[in-house]
C-alpha positions in Angstrom: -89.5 -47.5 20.6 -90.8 -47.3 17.6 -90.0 -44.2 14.6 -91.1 -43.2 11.2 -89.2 -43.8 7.6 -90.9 -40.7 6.8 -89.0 -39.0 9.7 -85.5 -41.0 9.6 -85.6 -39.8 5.5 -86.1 -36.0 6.9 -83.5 -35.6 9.3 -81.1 -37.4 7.3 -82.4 -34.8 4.5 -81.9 -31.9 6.9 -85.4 -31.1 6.5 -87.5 -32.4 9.8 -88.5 -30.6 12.4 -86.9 -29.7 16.6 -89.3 -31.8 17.7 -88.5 -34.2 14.7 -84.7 -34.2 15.2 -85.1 -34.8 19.1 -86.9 -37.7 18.2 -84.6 -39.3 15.9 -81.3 -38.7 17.9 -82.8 -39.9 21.1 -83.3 -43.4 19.0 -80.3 -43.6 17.5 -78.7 -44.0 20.7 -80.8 -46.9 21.4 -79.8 -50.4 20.7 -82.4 -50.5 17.5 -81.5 -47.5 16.9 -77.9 -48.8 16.6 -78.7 -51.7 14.4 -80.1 -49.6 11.9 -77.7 -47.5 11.8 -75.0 -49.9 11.4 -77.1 -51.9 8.9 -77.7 -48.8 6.6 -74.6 -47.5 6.7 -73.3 -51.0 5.0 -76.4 -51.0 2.4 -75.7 -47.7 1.4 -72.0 -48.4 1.1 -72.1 -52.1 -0.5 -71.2 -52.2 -4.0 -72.6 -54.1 -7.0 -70.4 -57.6 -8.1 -68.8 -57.5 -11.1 -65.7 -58.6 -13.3 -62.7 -57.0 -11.4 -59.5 -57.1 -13.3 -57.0 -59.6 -12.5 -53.6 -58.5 -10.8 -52.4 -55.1 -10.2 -55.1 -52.2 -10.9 -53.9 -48.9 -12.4 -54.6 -45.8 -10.3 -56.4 -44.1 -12.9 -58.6 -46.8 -13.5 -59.0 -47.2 -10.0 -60.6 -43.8 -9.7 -62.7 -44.0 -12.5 -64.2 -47.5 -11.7 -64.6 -46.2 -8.1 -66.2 -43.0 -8.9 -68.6 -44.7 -11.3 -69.6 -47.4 -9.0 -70.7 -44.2 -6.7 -72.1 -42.6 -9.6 -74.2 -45.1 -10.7 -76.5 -44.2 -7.8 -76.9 -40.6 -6.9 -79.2 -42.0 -4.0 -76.2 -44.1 -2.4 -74.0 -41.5 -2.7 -76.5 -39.3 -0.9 -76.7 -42.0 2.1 -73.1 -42.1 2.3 -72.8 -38.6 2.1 -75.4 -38.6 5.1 -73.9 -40.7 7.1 -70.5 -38.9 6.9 -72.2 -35.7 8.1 -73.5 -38.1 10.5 -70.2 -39.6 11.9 -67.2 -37.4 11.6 -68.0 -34.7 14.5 -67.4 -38.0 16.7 -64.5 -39.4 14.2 -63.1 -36.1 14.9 -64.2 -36.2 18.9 -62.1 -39.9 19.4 -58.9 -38.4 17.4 -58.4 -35.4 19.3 -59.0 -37.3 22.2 -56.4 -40.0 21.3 -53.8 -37.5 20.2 -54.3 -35.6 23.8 -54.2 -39.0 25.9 -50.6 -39.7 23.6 -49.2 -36.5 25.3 -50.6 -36.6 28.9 -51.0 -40.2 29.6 -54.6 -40.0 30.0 -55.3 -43.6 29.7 -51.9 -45.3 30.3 -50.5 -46.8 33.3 -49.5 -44.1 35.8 -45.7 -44.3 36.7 -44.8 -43.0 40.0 -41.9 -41.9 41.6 -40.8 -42.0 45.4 -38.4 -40.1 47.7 -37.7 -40.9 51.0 -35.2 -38.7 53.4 -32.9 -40.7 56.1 -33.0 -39.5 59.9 -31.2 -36.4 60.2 -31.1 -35.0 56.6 -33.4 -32.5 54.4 -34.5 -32.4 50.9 -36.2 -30.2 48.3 -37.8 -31.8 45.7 -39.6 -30.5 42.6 -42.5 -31.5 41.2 -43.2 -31.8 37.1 -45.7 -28.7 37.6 -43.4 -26.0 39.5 -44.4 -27.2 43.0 -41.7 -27.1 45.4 -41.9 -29.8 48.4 -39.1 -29.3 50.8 -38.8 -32.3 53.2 -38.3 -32.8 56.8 -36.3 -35.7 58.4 -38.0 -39.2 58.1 -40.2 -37.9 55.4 -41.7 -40.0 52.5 -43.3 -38.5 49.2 -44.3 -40.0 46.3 -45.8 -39.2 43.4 -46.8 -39.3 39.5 -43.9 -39.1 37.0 -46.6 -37.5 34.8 -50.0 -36.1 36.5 -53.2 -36.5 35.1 -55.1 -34.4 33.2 -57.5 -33.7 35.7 -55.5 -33.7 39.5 -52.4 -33.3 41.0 -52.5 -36.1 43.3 -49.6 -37.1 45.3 -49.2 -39.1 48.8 -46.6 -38.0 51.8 -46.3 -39.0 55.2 -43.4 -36.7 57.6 -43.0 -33.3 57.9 -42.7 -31.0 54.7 -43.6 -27.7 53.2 -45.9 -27.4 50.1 -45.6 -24.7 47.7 -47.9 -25.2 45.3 -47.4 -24.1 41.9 -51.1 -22.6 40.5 -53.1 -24.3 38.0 -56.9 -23.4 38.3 -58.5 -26.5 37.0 -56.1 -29.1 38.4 -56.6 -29.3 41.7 -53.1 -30.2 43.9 -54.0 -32.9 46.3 -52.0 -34.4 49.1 -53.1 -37.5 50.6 -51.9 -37.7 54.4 -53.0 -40.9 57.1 -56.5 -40.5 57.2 -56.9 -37.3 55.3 -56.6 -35.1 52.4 -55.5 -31.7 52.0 -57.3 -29.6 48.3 -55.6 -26.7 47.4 -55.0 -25.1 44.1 -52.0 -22.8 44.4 -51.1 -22.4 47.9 -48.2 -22.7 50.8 -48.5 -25.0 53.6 -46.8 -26.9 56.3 -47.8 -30.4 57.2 -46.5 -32.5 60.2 -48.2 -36.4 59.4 -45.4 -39.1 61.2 -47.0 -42.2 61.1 -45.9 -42.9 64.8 -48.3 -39.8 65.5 -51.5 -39.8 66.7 -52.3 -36.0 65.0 -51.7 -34.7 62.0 -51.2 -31.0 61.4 -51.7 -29.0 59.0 -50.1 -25.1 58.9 -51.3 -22.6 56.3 -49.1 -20.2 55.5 -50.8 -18.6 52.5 -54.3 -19.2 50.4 -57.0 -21.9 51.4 -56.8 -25.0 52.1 -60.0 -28.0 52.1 -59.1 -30.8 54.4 -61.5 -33.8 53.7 -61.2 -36.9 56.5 -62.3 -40.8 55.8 -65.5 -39.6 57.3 -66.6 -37.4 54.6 -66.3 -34.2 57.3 -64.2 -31.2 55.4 -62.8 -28.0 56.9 -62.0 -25.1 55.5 -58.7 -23.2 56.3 -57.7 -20.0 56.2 -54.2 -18.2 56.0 -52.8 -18.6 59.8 -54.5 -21.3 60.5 -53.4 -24.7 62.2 -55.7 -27.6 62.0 -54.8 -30.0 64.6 -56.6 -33.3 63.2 -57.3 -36.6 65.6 -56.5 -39.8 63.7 -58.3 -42.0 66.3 -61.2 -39.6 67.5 -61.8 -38.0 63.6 -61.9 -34.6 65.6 -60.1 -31.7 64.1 -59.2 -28.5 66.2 -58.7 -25.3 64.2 -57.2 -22.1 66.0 -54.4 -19.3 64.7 -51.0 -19.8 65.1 -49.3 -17.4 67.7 -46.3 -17.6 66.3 -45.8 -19.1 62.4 -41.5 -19.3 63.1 -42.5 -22.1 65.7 -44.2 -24.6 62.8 -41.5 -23.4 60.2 -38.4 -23.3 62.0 -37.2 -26.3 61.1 -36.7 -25.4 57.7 -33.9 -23.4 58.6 -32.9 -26.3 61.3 -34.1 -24.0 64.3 -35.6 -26.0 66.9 -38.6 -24.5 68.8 -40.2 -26.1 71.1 -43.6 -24.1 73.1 -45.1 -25.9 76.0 -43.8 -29.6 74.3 -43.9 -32.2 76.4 -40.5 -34.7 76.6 -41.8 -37.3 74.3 -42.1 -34.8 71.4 -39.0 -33.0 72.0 -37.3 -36.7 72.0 -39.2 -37.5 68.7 -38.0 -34.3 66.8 -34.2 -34.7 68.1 -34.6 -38.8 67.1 -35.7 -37.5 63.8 -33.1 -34.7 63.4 -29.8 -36.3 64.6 -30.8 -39.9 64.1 -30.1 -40.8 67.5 -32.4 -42.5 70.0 -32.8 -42.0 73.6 -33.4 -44.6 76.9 -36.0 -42.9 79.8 -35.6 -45.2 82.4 -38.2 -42.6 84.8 -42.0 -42.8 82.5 -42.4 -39.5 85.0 -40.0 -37.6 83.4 -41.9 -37.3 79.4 -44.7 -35.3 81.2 -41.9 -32.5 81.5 -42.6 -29.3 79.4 -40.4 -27.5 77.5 -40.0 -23.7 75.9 -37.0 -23.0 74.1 -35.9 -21.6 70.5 -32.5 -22.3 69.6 -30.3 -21.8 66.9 -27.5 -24.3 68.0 -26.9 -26.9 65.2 -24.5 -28.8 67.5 -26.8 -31.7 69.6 -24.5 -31.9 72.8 -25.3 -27.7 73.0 -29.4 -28.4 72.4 -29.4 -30.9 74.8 -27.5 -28.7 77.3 -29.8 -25.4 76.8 -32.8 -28.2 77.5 -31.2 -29.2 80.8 -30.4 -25.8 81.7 -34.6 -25.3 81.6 -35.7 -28.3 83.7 -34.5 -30.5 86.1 -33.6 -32.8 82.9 -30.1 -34.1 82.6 -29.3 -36.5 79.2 -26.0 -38.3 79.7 -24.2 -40.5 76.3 -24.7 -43.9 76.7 -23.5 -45.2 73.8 -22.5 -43.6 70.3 -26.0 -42.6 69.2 -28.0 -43.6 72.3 -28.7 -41.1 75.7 -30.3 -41.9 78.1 -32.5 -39.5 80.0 -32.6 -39.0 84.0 -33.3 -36.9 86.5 -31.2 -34.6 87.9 -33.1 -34.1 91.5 -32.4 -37.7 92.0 
């Protein structure tokens, strides 16, 4: 691409043309565009040879030689001039953008932080912005010791309840086992072992934007339970009947609707850190209701036997093992 002197001299003069201007910018960025640039810029800053004093100059006579050596030509000083007016919107552009990166971390290594809660126990943790992730049994979070400018971006696998602090252009994301949950300032529940087959995801209150490894999102409402496939990629959406069931573990009240056995053993291995022996396969297709309050296993496992024809007797000091009391 080829460009006029005759043009270069007027936009540098201020006095060419739109048409002129567009012309000149969109070859600067080009790599001739470039070399002249770069080459001009040291013509019209190169200064004539001459006798320099030997050792220490005074500051005085600093100045004056420098100002003369500019003053000698009014036409390099213009250039100069030219290219300052040229360079320091982007001069000023990089600072700020250093001086912001110094205070967020925008381009240094990201530290991260991780928390993991034992069988049996529950933790709150909160996050650098406000938001407040309390944490089931078996739960793992972790996260940015300083988020990035742009996101909110952190990684958990469990059971836990988000409540995310608001920020409108930084986006909270939370990166499950084949999925992501978007939100901006919301509260949800999310149930993601990685023993599961599902993940779930509760909202409480705002929206919610689940996007899978397949590029398929969803959209969720307030009341809404997505119910999402890990194997298949499907995800069933449907309203919660009753929101105390999801969160009433936050309180450490069990509820169980329709579970079958192998759930209600995962949740109690989970809660108590105990494990449990099912010599009959049969007996995890058994269903169970129940909402307790009981803290106490021995009195949970009773109220569950009381139900069914279930029976759990103590093997060893954290083991039970399961049977069947119509044998």
């Amino acid at each position: 691409m080829n460009i006029d002197q005759m043009i270069l001299d007027k936009y540098f003069s201020q006095t060419a043309t739109v048409e002129e201007k567009e012309l000149v910018r969109q070859w600067l960025g080009t790599e001739e565009g470039q070399r002249y640039l770069a080459a001009d810029f040291e013509r019209a800053c190169a200064v004539p040879d001459g006798d320099w004093l030997q050792g220490e100059l005074p500051s005085e006579q600093m100045k004056r030689r420098f100002m003369g050596q500019l003053g000698g030509s009014s036409s390099r000083l213009k250039r100069v001039l030219k290219y300052a007016a040229v360079l320091l919107p982007f001069i000023v552009l990089l600072s700020s953008l250093w001086l912001i990166s110094q205070r967020v971390g925008l381009w240094s290594a990201t530290e991260y932080a991780e928390v993991r809660v034992p069988l049996g126990e529950q933790m709150t943790v909160v996050l650098q912005d406000g938001t407040i992730v309390q944490m089931n049994a078996h739960s793992y979070l972790r996260f940015p010791k300083r988020f990035s400018w742009f996101k909110r971006e952190v990684t958990f696998t469990g059971e836990g309840y988000f409540k995310v602090a608001h920020q409108e252009k930084q986006p909270f994301i939370v990166q499950l086992k084949g999925l992501s949950v978007n939100v901006l300032g919301t509260e949800f529940n999310v149930k993601s072992y990685p023993q599961d087959s599902v993940s779930k995801i509760f909202l409480h209150q705002g929206r919610v934007r689940l996007e899978d490894s397949f590029e398929q999102h969803y959209e969720l409402s307030p009341g809404d339970v997505a119910v999402y496939h890990l194997n298949s990629g499907l995800c069933q959406i449907t309203q919660s009947k009753d929101d105390e069931l999801i969160l009433g573990w936050r309180t450490r009240k069990m509820n169980f609707y329709l579970a079958p056995l192998n759930e209600v053993l995962k949740t109690l291995e989970r809660q108590y850190d105990v494990s449990f022996e099912v010599p009959d396969s049969s007996l995890l297709g058994t269903r169970f209701t129940l909402s307790t309050n009981r803290v106490n296993l021995k009195d949970i496992l009773d109220e569950l036997s009381t139900v069914s024809h279930v029976q759990f007797r103590r093997s060893a000091e954290h083991t039970y093992r399961v049977l069947s009391s119509q044998n």
